[in-house]
N, C-alpha and C positions, 0 to 999 in steps of 0.2 A: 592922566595915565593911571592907570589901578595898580594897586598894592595889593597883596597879602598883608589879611590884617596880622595884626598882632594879636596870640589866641592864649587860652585858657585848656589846660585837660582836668578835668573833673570826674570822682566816681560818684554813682548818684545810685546805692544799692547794685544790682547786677549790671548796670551801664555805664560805659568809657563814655565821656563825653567830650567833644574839641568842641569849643566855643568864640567864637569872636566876643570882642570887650560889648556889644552891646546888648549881648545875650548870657552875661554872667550872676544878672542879679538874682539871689534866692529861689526868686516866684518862675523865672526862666529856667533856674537849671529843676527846681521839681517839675514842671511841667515838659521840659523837653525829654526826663529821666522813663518817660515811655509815651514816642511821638505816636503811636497809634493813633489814641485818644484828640490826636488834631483833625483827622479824618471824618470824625462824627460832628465836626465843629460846624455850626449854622453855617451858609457861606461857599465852605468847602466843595469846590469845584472836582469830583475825580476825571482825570483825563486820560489814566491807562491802569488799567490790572489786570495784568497775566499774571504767567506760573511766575516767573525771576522777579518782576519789578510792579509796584503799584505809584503809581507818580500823578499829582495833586496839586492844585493853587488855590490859594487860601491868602488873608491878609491877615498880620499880627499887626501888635504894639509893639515897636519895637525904637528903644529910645525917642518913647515921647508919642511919637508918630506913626498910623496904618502904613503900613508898610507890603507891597505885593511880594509872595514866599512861592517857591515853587518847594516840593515835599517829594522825593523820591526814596522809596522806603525797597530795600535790597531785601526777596524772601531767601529762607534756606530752604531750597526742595528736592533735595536729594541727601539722605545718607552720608554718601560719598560727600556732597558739599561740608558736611557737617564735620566729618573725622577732619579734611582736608582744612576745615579753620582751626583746627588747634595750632597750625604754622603759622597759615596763611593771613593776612589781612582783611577785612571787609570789606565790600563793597564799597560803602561810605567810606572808610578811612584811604580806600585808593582816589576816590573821590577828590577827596580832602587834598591829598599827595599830589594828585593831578593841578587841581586848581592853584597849587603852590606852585609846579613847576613853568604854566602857563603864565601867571601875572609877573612872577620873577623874569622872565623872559621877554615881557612888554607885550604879553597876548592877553585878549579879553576874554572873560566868561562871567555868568552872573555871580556875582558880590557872593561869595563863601560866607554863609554863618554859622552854622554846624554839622557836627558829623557826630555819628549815637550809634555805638558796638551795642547789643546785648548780648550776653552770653551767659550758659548755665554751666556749671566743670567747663570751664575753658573753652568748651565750644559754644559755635555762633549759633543762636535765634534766630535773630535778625537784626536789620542797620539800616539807618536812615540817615542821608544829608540831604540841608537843609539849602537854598541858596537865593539871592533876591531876584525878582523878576526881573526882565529889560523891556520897558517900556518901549514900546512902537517898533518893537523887533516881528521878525517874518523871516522863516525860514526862507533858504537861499533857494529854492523850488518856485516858492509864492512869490517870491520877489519880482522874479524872472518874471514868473504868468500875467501878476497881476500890475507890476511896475513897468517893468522893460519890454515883455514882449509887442503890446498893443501900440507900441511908440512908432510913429511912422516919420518918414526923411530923416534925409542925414541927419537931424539932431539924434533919432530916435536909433540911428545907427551907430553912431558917437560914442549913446552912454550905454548902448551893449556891450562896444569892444570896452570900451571904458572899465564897463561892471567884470568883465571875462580877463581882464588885466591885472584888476587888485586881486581876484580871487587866485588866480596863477600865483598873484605875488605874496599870500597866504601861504599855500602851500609851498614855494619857492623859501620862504620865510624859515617855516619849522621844518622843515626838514633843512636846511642851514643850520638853524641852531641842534639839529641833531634832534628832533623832536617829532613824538609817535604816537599817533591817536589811530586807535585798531579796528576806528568804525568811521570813517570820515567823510560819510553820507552828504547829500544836498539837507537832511533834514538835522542835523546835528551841528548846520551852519546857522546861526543867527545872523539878517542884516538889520543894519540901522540906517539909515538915511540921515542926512543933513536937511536944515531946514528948503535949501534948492530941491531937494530929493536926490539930488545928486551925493557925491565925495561920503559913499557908504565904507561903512565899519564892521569890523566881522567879530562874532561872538561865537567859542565853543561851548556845547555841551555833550552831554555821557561823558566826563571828567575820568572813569573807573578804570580805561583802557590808554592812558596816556602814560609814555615812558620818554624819557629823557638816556639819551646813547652817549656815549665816544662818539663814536661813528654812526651814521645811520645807514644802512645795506640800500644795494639795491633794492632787493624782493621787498621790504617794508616800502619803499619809495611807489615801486612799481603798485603795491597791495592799494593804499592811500589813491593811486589816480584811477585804480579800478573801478574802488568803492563809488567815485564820484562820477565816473562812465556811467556805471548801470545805473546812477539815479536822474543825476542832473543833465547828464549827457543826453539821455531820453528825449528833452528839451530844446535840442540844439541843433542844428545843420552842419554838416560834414566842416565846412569852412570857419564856423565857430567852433568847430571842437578845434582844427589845427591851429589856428590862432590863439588860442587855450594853452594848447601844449608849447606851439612858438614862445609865447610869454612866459612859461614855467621853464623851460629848458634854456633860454637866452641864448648864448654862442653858439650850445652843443647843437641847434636844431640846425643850424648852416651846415653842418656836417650830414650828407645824405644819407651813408652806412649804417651812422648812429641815429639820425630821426627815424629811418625805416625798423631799426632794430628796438626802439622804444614802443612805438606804433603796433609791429608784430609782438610784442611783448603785451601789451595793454589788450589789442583786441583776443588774442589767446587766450588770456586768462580771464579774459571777461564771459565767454564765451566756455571757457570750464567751471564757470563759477553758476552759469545760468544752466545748462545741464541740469548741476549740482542743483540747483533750486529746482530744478521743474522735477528731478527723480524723489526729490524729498515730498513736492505737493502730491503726488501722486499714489505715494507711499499709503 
């Protein structure tokens, strides 16, 4: 089971820094004191730069041993971004928050090792967290394509409903424990497989957008099996989605009034939310 390490806050000139123990020694905290500078590093893989985020894998030294790092570095690109941190928290340090609230809870996402505020008068520059790769992981999309879908006969039938039952039971999960991830795409799912290929494990990331409730609403419930319609639903045939929802819903879906009313709910706002995308490409 994963832990929340036990961390470190350090100031290193104009940067906060949260640290895991095996990233506290001297030569780590100068060197994480402006992670730009990893980006130019030999090696250095970039795998996304837009306007909001640039995100990276790279391998460090890290106690002792190369170690695979993923590097997602938060811009400020707006103004408005800029006044609103003088409140507000950083990307990274929501990051950080998120990852505490997940492994506390007994959910998995890659090994947290730091989170790096910079800021000039109070307000943010830019942030960057840090966190360990997960070997032989594949997004919940790729899984499907290149694991489960090509699987023919009932075996190959099995470890569909199989694979459509833990992921029900994910999200069946955190939202139980009252638990909110504001993007909760097929691509922000890591799987991992067991050596059968089977009895897979689920890994979150984008950490920035996870909150911990009292209570968790519907509409956030409802928002969560959206997000995963328009992606991973794309993937799926009419009877794999309901068996989807059967296993996320458990009793409630025996209830006719109430499965049609989840159902009319999900394709509704699936279906305003695609609108919404196709007037924004257009734009």
């Amino acid at each position: 089971m994963q832990t929340f390490p036990e961390h470190l806050f350090v100031r290193a000139g104009s940067s906060s820094l949260w640290l895991a123990p095996v990233l506290a020694g001297k030569a780590e905290i100068d060197l994480l004191a402006d992670p730009d500078l990893l980006f130019a590093r030999p090696g250095c893989e970039l795998i996304k730069d837009q306007k909001k985020i640039k995100v990276a894998r790279l391998r460090l030294e890290i106690g002792g041993a190369a170690r695979g790092v993923y590097l997602k570095r938060y811009n400020v690109f707006s103004w408005r971004y800029r006044l609103g941190s003088l409140w507000l928290p950083s990307g990274a340090a929501r990051s950080w928050a998120g990852a505490n609230v997940l492994l506390e809870a007994g959910f998995h996402t890659g090994q947290p090792l730091a989170a790096v505020e910079c800021r000039s008068w109070g307000m943010l520059t830019k942030s960057f967290y840090l966190s360990e790769e997960i070997p032989g992981s594949r997004t919940a999309d790729l899984h499907w394509r290149e694991e489960l879908a090509p699987l023919g006969g009932p075996g190959g039938f099995r470890r569909r409903r199989s694979f459509l039952k833990l992921l029900a039971g994910l999200f069946g999960a955190l939202h139980g424990r009252s638990i909110y991830h504001n993007d909760l795409k097929d691509a922000n799912i890591l799987v991992c497989s067991g050596n059968s290929g089977a009895e897979e494990s689920f890994y979150l990331l984008d950490l920035e957008g996870i909150r911990s409730y009292r209570c968790l609403n519907r509409r956030r419930r409802i928002k969560n099996l959206v997000q995963l319609h328009r992606t991973f639903g794309k993937l799926l045939h009419g009877s794999q989605k309901l068996y989807w929802l059967r296993s996320y819903l458990g009793e409630i879906f025996r209830d006719r009034k109430e499965r049609r009313q989840w159902i009319r709910q999900i394709l509704s706002e699936s279906r305003r939310r695609d609108r919404r995308s196709l007037k924004k490409s257009r734009a």
